[in-house]
C-alpha positions as CSV (number, residue, x, y, z in Angstrom):
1,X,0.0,0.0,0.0
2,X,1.6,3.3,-1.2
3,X,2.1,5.8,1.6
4,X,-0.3,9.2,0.6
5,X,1.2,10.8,4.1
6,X,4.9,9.8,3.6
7,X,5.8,14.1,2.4
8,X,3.5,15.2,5.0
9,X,3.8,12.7,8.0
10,X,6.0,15.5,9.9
11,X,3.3,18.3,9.7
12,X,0.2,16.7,10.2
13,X,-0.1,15.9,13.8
14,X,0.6,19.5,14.8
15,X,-1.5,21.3,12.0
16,X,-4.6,19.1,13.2
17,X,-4.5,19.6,16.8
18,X,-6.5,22.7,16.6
19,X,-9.7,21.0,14.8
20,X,-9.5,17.8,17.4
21,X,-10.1,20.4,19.6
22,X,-13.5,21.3,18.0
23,X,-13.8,17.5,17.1
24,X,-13.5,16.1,20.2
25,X,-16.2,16.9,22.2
26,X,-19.0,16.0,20.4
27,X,-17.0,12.7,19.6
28,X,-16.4,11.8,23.6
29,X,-20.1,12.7,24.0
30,X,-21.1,10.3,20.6
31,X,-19.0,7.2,22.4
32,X,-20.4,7.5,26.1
33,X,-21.5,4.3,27.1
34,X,-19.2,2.4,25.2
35,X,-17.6,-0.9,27.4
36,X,-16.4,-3.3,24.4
37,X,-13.5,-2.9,22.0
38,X,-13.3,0.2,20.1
39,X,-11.4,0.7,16.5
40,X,-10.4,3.8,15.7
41,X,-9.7,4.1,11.7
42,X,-6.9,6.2,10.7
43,X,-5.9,6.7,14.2
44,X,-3.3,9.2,12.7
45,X,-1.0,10.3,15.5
46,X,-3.5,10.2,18.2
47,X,-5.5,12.7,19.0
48,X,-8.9,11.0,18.3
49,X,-7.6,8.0,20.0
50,X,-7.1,10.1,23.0
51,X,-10.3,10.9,22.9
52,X,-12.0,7.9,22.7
53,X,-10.2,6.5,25.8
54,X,-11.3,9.5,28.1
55,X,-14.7,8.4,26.9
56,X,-14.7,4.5,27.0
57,X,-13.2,2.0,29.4
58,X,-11.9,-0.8,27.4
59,X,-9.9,-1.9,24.6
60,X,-8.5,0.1,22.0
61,X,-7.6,-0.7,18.4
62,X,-6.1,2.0,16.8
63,X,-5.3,1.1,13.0
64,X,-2.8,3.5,10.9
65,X,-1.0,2.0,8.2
66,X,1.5,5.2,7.5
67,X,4.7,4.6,8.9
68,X,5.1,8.3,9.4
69,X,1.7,8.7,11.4
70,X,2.1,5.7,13.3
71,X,5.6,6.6,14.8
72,X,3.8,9.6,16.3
73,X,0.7,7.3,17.3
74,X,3.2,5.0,19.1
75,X,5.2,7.9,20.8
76,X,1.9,9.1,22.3
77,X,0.6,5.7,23.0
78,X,3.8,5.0,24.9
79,X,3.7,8.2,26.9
80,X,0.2,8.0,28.5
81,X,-0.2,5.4,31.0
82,X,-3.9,5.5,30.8
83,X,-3.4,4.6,27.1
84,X,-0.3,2.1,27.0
85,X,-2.1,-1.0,28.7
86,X,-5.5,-0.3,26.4
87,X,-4.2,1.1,22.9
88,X,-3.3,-1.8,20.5
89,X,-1.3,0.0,17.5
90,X,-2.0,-2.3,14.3
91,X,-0.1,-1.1,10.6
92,X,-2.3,-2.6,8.7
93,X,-5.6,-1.3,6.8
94,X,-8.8,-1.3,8.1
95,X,-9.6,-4.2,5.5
96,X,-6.9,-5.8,6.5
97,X,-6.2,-6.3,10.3
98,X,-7.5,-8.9,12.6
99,X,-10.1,-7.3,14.9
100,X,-11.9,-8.0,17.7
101,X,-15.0,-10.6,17.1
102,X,-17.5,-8.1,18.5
103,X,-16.8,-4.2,19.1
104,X,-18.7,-1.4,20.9
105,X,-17.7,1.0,18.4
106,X,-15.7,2.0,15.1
107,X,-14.5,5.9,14.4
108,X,-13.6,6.8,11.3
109,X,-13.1,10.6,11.6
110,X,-11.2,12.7,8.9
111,X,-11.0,9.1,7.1
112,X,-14.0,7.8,4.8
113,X,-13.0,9.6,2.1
114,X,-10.0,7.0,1.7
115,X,-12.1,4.3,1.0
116,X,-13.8,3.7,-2.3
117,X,-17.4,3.0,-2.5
118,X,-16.7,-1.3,-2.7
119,X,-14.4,-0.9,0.2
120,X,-17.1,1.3,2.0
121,X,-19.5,-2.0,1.3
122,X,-17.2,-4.1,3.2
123,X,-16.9,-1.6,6.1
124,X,-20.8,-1.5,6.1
125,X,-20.7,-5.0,6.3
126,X,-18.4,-5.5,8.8
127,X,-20.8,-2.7,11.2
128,X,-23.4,-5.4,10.6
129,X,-21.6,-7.9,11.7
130,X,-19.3,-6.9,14.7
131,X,-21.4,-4.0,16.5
132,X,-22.7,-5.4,19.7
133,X,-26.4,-4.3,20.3
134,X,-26.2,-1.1,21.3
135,X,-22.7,-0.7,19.2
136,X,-22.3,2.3,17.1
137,X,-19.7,4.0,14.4
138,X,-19.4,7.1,14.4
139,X,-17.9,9.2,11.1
140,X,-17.6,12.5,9.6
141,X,-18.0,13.3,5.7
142,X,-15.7,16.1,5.3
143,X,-16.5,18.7,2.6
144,X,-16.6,18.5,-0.2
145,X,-19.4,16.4,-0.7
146,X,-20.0,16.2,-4.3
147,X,-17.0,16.4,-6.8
148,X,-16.2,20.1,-6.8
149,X,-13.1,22.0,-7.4
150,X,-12.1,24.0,-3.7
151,X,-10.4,26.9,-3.9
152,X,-6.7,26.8,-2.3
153,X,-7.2,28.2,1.3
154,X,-4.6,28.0,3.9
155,X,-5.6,25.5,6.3
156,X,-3.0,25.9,8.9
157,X,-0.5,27.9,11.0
158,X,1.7,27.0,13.9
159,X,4.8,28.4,15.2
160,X,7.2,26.4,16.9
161,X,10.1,28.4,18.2
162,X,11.7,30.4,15.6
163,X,10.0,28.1,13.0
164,X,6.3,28.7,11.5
165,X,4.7,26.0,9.7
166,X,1.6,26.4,7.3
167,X,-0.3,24.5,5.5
168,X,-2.4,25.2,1.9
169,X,-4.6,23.1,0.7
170,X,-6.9,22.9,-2.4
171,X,-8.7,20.3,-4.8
172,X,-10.2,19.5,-7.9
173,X,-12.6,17.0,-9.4
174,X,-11.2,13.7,-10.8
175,X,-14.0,11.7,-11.6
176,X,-17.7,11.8,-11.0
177,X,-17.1,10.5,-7.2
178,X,-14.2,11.9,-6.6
179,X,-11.9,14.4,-5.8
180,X,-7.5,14.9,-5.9
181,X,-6.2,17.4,-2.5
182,X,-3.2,19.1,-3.7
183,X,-1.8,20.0,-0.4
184,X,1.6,22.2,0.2
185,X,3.2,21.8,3.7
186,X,5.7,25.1,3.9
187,X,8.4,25.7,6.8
188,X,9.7,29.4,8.0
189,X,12.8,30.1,9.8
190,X,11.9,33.7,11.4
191,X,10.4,35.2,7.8
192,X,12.5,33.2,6.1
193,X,10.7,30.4,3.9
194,X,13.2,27.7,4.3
195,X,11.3,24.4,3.4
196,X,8.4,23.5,0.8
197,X,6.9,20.1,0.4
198,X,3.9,19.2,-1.5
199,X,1.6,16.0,-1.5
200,X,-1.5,14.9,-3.6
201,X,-3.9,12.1,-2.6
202,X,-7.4,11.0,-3.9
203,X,-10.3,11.7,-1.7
204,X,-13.8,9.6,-2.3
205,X,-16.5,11.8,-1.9
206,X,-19.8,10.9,-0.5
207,X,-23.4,13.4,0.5
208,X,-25.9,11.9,3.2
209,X,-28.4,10.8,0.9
210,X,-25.3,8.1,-0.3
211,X,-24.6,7.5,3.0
212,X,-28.1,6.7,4.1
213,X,-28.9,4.8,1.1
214,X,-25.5,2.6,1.3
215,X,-26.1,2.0,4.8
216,X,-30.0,1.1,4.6
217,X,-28.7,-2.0,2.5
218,X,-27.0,-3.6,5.0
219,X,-29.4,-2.9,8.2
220,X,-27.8,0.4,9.2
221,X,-28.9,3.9,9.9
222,X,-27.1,7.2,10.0
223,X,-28.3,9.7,12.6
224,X,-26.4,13.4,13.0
225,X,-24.7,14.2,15.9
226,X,-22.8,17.4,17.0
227,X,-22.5,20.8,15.9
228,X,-24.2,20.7,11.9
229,X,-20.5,22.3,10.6
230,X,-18.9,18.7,11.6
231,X,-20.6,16.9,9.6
232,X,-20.4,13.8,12.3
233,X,-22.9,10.6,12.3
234,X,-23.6,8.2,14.5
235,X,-24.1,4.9,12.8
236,X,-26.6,2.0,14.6
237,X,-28.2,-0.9,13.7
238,X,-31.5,-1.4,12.9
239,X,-31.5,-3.7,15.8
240,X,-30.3,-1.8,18.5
């Protein structure tokens, strides 16, 4: 599997930390409850994982197959004794790993968008078959929505000591589903631009009325949750 994050791996984890704070609310409040395994997809370097362990008392699998996200995600994992006995760090896909025969909940948060609509099937499939009663997923469906070009926007800003690190993003339609982020990842030395590294990656895109429709196919049912901006879902059963 080719590594979209491998450019970008060193700027990610600090240029998302301000949106996990909006983000993470409204995601501990979506997994309350929660006593069974959890999976969190695209754990990334942590921060939702984080999260999820504040608001559930067992098992963690977090799944990241980029090398560069995962070091972070193990750093992090390694620091926090709350999360070093729970957090189970697998490199694998999604697709791929060995989980848990029955789980209390899935996240896929900043994520979906990875998967194409026959590997969104199988993840549908596998909510049927793993959620506990009761279980839920919870997701986001990042804009856009429908394959539309985005206008480049700087979508981050951080200083670190004498060093400032932004990030610009922007992306245009590749096919009547999807989308290609052309993101630029620039480092400055005082006002000095001393660094530039750019990285494209296909993004899947998907509107509620998909989601609800995929979903309804395999006994499933999307229900909003949070603040409307997010975009966030909470995935159940028929069931339940």
């Amino acid at each position: 599997m080719a590594d979209e994050y491998e450019q970008s791996a060193e700027f990610i984890d600090v240029m998302i930390a301000s949106h996990w704070a909006v983000l993470g609310p409204p995601l501990e409040e979506a997994l309350r409850g929660v006593t069974d395994p959890v999976v969190d997809v695209g754990a990334g370097g942590g921060h939702g994982t984080r999260v999820i362990a504040g608001a559930c008392g067992g098992e963690i699998v977090a799944v990241e197959p980029s090398p560069g996200l995962r070091s972070v995600l193990l750093a992090r994992v390694n620091e926090a004794a709350e999360l070093r006995d729970r957090v189970t760090v697998l490199p694998e896909g999604l697709l791929d790993v060995d989980l848990p025969p029955r789980l209390g909940a899935v996240v896929a948060m900043n994520v979906l968008g990875h998967f194409s609509p026959a590997d969104r099937q199988r993840i549908w499939a596998l909510l049927a078959e793993r959620l506990v009663p009761g279980g839920r997923a919870v997701l986001n469906l990042q804009p856009p929505t429908e394959p539309a070009a985005v206008p480049q926007a700087r979508s981050a800003d951080v200083r670190l000591g004498r060093r400032r690190y932004e990030g610009w993003a922007r992306a245009e339609p590749t096919g009547s589903d999807r989308v290609t982020w052309h993101m630029t990842y620039r480092t400055h030395h005082d006002d000095r631009l001393v660094g530039e590294v750019t990285a494209t990656y296909d993004w899947w895109v998907l509107d509620e009325p998909q989601l609800k429709a995929e979903l309804a196919g395999h006994g499933l049912s999307p229900t909003p949750t949070g603040p409307a901006e997010l975009g966030m879902y909470l995935i159940s059963r028929g069931d339940a």
